[in-house]
C-alpha positions as CSV (number, residue, x, y, z in Angstrom):
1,X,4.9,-13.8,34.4
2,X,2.1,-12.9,32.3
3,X,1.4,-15.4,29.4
4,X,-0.9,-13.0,27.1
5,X,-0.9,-9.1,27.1
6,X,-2.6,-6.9,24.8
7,X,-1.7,-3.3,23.3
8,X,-3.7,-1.1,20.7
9,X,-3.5,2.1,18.8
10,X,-5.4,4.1,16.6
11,X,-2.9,6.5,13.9
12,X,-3.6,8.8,11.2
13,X,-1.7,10.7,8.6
14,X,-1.0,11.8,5.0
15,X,-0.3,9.5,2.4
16,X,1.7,10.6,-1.1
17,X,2.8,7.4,-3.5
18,X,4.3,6.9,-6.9
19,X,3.8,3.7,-9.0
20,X,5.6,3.8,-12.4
21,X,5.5,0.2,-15.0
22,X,7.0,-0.5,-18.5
23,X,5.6,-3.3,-20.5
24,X,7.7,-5.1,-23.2
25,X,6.4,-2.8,-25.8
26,X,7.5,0.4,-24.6
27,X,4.3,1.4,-23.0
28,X,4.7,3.5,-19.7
29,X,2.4,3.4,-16.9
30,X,2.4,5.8,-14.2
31,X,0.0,6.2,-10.7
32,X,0.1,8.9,-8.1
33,X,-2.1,9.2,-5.6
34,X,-2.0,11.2,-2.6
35,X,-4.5,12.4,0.8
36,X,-5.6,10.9,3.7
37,X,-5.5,7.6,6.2
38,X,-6.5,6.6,9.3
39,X,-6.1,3.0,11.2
40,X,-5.6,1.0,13.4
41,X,-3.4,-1.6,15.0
42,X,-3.6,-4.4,18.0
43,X,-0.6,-6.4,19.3
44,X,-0.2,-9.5,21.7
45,X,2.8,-10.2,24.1
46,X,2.5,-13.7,24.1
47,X,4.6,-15.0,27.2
48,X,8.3,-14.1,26.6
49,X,8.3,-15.5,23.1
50,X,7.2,-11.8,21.2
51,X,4.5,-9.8,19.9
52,X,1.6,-10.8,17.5
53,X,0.7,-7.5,15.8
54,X,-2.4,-7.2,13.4
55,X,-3.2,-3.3,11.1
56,X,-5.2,-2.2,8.8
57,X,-6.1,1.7,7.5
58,X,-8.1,3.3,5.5
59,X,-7.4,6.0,2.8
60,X,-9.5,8.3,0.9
61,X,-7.1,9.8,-2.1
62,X,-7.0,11.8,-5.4
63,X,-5.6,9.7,-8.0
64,X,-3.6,10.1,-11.3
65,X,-3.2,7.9,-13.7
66,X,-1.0,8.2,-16.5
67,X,-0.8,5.9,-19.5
68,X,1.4,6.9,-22.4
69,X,1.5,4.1,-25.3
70,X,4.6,2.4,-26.8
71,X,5.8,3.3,-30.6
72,X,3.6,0.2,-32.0
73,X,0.7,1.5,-30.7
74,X,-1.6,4.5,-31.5
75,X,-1.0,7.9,-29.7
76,X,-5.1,8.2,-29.1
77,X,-4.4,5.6,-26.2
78,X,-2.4,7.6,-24.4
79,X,-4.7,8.8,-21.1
80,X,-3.6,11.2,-18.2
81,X,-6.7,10.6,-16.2
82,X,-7.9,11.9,-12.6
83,X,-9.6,9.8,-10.2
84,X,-11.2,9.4,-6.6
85,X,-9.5,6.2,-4.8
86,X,-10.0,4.5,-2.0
87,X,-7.2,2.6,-0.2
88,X,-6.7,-0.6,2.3
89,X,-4.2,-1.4,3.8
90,X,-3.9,-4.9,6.3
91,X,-1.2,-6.7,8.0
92,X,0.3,-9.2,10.2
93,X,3.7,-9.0,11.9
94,X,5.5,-10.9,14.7
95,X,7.9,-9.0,17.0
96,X,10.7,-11.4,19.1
97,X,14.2,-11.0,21.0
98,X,17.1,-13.0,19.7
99,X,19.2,-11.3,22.9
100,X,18.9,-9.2,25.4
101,X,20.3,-6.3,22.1
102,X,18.9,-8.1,19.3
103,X,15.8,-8.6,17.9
104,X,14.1,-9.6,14.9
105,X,10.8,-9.4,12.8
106,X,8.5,-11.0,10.2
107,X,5.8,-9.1,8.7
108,X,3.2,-9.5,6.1
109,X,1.2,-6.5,4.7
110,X,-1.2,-6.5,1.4
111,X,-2.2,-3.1,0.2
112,X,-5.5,-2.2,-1.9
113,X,-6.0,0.6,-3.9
114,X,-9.8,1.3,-6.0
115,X,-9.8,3.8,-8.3
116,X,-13.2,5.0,-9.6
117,X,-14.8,7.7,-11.6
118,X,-12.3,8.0,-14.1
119,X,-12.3,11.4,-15.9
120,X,-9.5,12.4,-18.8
121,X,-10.8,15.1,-21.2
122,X,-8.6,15.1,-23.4
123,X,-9.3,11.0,-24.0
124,X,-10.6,9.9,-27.2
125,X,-11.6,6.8,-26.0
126,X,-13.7,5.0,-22.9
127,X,-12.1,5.1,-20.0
128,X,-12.3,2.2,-17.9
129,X,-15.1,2.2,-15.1
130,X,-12.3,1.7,-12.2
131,X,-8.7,0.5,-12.0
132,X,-8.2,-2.3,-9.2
133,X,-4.1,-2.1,-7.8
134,X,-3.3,-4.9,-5.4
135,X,0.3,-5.6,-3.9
136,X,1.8,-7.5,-0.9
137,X,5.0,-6.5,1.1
138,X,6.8,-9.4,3.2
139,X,9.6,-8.7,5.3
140,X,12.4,-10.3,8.1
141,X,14.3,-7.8,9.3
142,X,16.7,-8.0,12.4
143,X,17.6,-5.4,15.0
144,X,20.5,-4.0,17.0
145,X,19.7,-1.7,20.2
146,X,22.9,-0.3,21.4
């Protein structure tokens, strides 16, 4: 029996995502971006017990974002606004067997997205000098082979 056993692989790929957000006043908020990854990932079989996984990736992506203001606003706020962003994705995930058919899995992944160099020319007023988007993803899952 081995007590520790480690894998790794390297993957790449194309990447095309859609944000959209309301806010309370009726303003509408809407991110695409789209290109590019590559990463990276690295498990452990610790005894029987499972696999201790770890990721991350890099993207380089064109960005859009879209802002189109709520009726108590102005309509010179609205911006539809191209961008160069950079993406990082990370995680950590643990694999195990319930049964010799069963299995299960928890993961945790966090996802950054930079979005610099802002250029809208139909805007009428500054654009920001980047837009920072951060989320996390956690999941538990469980598994049937048949």
């Amino acid at each position: 029996m081995r007590v520790l056993e480690n894998r790794g692989n390297v993957y790449f790929g194309y990447k095309n995502g859609k944000s959209e957000a309301s806010g309370t006043l009726g303003t509408d908020l809407t991110f695409e971006e789209d290109g590019f990854f590559i990463g990276a990932s690295y498990g452990w079989v610790i005894a029987d017990a499972g696999m201790l996984s770890i990721n991350a990736a890099y993207a380089d992506l064109n960005g859009n974002l879209k802002e189109v203001p709520g009726p108590s606003y102005p309509t010179n706020l609205a911006m539809d606004a191209d961008s160069n962003a950079t993406g990082l994705s990370y995680g950590i995930s643990w694999n195990g067997n319930i049964s010799e058919k069963m299995g299960y899995s928890i993961s945790f992944d966090a996802n950054d997205y930079e979005f610099d160099d802002l250029k809208d020319n139909s805007a009428t007023l500054a654009l920001p000098d980047k837009i920072e988007e951060t989320f996390y993803t956690g999941k538990v899952s469980i598994s049937y082979r048949f």
